[in-house]
C-alpha positions as CSV (number, residue, x, y, z in Angstrom):
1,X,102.0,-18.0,-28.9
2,X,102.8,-16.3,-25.4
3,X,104.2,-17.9,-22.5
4,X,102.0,-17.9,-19.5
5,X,105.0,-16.8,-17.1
6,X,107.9,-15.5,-18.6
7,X,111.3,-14.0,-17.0
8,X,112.8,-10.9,-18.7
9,X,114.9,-13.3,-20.8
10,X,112.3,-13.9,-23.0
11,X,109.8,-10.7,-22.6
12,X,108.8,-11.3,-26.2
13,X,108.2,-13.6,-28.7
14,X,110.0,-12.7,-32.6
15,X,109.0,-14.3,-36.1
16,X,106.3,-16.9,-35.8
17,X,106.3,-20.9,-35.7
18,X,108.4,-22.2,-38.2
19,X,110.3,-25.5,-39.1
20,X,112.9,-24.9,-36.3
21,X,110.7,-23.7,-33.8
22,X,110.3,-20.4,-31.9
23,X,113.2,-18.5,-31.1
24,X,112.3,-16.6,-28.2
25,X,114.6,-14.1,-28.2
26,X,113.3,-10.6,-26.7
27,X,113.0,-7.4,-29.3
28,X,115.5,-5.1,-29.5
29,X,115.5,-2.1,-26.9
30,X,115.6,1.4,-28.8
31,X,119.1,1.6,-27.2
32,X,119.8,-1.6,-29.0
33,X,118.5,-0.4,-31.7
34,X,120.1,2.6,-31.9
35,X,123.3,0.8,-31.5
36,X,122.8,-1.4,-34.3
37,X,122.3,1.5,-36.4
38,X,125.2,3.6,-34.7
39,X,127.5,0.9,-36.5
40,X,125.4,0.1,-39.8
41,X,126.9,3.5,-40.5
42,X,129.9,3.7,-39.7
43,X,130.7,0.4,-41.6
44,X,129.4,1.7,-44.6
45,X,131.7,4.4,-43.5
46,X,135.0,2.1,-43.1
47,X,134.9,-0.3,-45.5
48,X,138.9,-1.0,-45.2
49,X,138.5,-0.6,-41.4
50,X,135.8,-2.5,-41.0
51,X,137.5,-5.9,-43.7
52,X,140.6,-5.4,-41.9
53,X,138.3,-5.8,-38.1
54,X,136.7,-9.2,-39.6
55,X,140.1,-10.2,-40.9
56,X,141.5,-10.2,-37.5
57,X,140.4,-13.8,-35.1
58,X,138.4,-12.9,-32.6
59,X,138.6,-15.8,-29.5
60,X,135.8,-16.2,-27.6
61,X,136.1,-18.2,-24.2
62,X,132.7,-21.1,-24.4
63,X,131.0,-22.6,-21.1
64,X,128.5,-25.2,-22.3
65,X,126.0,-26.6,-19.6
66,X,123.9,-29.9,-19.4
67,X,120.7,-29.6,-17.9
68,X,118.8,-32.7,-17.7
69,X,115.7,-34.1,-15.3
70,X,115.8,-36.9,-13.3
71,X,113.9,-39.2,-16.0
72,X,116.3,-38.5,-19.0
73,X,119.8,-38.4,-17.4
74,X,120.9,-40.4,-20.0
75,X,120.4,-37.3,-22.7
76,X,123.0,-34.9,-23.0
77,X,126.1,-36.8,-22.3
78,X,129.5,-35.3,-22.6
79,X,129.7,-36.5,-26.5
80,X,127.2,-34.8,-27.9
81,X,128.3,-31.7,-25.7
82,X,131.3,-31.8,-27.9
83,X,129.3,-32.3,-30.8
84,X,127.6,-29.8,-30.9
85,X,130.4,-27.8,-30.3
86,X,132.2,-28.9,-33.0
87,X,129.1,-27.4,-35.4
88,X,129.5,-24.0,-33.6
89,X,133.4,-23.9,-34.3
90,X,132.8,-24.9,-37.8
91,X,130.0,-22.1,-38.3
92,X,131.3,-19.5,-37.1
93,X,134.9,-20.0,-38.1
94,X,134.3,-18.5,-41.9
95,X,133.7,-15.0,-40.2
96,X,137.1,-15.8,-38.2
97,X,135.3,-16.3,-35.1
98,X,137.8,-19.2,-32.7
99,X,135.5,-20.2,-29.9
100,X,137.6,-22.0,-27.0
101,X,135.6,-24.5,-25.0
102,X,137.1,-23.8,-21.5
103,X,134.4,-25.6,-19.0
104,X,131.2,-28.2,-18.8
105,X,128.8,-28.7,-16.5
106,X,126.0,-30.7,-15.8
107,X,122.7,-30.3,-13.9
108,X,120.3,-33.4,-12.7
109,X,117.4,-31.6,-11.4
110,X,113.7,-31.8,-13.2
111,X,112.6,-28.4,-12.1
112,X,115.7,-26.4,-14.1
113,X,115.2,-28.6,-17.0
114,X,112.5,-26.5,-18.0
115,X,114.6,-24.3,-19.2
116,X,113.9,-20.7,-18.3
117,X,110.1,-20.2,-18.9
118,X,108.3,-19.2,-16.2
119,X,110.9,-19.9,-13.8
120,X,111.9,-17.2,-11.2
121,X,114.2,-15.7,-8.7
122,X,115.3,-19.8,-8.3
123,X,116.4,-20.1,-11.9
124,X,117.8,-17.0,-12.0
125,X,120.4,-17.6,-9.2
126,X,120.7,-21.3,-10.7
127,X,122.0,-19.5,-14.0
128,X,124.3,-17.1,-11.6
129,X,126.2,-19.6,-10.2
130,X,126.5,-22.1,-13.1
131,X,127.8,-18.8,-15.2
132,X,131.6,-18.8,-16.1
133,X,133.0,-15.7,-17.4
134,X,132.6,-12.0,-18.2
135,X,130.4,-10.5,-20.9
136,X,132.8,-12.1,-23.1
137,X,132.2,-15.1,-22.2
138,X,129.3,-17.1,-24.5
139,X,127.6,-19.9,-21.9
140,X,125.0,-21.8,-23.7
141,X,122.9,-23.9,-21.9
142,X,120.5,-27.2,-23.0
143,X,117.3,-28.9,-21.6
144,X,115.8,-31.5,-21.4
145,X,112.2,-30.4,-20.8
146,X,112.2,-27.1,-22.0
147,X,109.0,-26.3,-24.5
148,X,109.0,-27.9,-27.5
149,X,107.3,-24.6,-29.0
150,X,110.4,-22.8,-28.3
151,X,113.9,-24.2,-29.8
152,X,116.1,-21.4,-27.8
153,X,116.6,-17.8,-26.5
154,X,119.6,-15.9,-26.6
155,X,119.6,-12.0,-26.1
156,X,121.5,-9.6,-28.0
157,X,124.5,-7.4,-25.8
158,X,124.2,-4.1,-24.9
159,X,126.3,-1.9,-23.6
160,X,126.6,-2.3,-19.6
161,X,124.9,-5.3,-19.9
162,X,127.5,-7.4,-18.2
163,X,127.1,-5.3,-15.0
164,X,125.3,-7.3,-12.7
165,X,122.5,-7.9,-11.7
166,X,122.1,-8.3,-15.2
167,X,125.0,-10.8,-16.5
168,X,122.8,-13.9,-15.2
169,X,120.3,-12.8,-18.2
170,X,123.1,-13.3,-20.9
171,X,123.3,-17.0,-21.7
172,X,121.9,-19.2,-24.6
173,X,119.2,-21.2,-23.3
174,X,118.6,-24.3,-26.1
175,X,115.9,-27.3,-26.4
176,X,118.4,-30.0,-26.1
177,X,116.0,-32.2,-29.0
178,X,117.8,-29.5,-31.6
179,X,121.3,-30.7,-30.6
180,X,122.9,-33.3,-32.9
181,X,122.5,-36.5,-32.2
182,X,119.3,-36.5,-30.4
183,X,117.8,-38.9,-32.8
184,X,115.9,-36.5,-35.1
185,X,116.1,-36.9,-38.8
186,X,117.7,-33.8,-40.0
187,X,118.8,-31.9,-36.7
188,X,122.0,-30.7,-37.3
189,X,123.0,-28.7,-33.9
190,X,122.4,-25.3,-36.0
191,X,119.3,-24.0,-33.5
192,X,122.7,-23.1,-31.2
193,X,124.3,-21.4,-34.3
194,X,121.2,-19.2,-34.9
195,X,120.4,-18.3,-31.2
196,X,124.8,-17.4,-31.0
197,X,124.3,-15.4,-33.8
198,X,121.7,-13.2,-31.7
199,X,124.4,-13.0,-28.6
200,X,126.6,-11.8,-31.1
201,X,124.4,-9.0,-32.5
202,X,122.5,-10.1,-35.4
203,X,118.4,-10.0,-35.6
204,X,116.6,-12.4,-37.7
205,X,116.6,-12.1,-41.3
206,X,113.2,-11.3,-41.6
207,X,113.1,-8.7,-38.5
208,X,110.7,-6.1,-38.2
209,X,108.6,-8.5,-41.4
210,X,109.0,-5.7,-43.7
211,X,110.1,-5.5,-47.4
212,X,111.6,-1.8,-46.9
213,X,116.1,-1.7,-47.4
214,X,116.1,0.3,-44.4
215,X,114.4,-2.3,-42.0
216,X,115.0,-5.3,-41.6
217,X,118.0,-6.8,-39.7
218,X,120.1,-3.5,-40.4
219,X,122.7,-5.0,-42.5
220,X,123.2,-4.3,-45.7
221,X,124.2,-7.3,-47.9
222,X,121.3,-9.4,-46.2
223,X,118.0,-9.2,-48.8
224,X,114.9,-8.1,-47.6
225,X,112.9,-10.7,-45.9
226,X,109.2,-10.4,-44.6
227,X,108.2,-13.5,-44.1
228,X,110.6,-16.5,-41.8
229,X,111.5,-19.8,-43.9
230,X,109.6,-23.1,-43.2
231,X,111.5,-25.8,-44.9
232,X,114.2,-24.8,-47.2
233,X,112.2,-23.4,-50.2
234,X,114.9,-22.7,-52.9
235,X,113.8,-19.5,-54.9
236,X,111.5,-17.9,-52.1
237,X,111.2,-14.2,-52.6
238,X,109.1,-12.5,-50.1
239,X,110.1,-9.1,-51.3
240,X,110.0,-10.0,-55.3
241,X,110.5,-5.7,-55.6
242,X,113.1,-5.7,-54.0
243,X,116.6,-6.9,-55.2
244,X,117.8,-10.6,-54.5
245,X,115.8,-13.9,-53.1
246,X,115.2,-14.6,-49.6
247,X,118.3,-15.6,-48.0
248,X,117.5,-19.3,-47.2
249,X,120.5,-20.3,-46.3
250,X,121.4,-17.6,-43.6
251,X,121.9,-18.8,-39.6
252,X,119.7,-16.1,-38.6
253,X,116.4,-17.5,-41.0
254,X,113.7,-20.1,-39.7
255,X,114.7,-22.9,-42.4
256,X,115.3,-26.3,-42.0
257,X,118.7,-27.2,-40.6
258,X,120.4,-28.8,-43.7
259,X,118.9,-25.5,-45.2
260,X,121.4,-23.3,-43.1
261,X,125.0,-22.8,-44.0
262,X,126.3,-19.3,-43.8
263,X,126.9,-15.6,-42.3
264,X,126.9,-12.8,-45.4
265,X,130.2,-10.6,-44.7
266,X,128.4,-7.9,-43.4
267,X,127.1,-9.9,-40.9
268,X,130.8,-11.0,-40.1
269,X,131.4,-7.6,-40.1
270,X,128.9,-6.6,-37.5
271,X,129.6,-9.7,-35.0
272,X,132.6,-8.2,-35.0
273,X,131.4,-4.8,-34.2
274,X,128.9,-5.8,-31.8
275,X,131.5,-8.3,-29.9
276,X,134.2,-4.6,-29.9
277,X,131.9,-2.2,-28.6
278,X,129.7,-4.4,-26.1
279,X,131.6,-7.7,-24.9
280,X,135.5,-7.1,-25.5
281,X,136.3,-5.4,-22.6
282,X,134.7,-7.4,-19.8
């Protein structure tokens, strides 16, 4: 599936159609790559440096943002903001992660509620203004009528990419029918989870669909994965060669929301990594 129109945000498409939808997130740049590798070294490296870095909170400032069309106003209302919050804190507290809900907004305006598929230079300056914060700053935004095919987008940081112009193309963008709440049996708020596990640095589980240790997501205590979770299949092994099951249960799989309840501490470790060397200084 490939959007007809697509801003940078979402340039390409990872993993395929699964039980919680398409994340959209773009691939990797080599830079990003590079990155990602620079630090898969050096925390096998610093394994006391690196537990003592994951040991230590790391606050995070959170802007959440309403966007609903004329027809729905109704959807989204301040509640279930703070609902789905509360599943964000709660996921991401375990790898001693403190987000701090500092603001709220909310946007009545069909057009934007599309979310940020083949929008332009309109959205774009809509997401500028609405933006609160530095680099360090996680805004995650919801919609009303964005595709259904596509459950959210979030990119991963890079270094200077909080310089503008490029800061408006930071935010989570989220199908609000994934928050909690929204009537669905079984939706859980954990598409937001998965999507601010990308801002934070991690790739799916089953990046690059290959069975090979030194693929994949490029961290080390996550089992080799080449093929994304429907459902919540307990003993799927994609990679039966390899050592250890598919990890199921990991934010940054496809499976089904009840199905997702944890970061591995190497993937602690490189949020934390990620957040230090890309975010924590703007």
């Amino acid at each position: 599936m490939k959007p007809s129109t697509v801003l940078p945000i979402v340039s390409a498409l990872v993993g395929g159609v699964a039980s919680q939808g398409l994340c959209a997130t773009e691939d990797p740049t080599p830079e990003t790559l590079a990155l990602l590798g620079k630090l898969q070294q050096r925390e096998r490296r610093g394994t006391l440096v690196r537990r003592q870095s994951a040991a230590a909170n790391l606050t995070v400032p959170v802007h959440m943002h309403a966007v609903v069309s004329e027809g729905q106003d109704e959807r989204i209302p301040e509640a279930q903001l703070q609902q789905q919050f509360q599943v964000l804190v709660d996921s991401f507290a375990p790898s001693n992660i403190h987000l701090v809900l500092e603001g709220q907004t909310r946007t009545v305006d069909g057009e934007l509620a599309r979310g940020p598929l083949g929008q332009g230079a309109g959205f774009q300056e809509f997401v500028r203004t609405t933006r609160a914060g530095g680099y360090g700053t996680l805004n995650v935004y919801f919609y009303t009528d964005m595709d259904p095919g596509v459950s959210g987008i979030c990119n991963l940081p890079s270094i200077g990419g909080g310089e503008d112009p490029f800061i408006w193309n930071d935010p989570c963008h989220i199908l609000a029918a994934t928050m909690p709440g929204d009537g669905a049996e079984g939706v859980q708020g954990k598409t937001a989870v998965h999507e601010v596990g990308h801002w934070f640095g991690l790739l799916h589980t089953f990046h690059g669909s290959t069975c090979n240790p030194l693929g994949g997501d490029m961290v080390d205590d996550t089992p080799p994965e080449s093929v994304a979770t429907t459902g919540c299949p307990v003993g799927k092994d994609s990679c039966p060669e390899q050592p250890g099951l598919d990890p199921i249960h990991n934010y940054m799989d496809y499976s089904s929301d009840p199905c997702l309840t944890e970061f591995t501490p190497g993937q602690t470790f490189r949020m934390h990594d990620t957040f230090a060397w890309t975010r924590a200084s703007s």
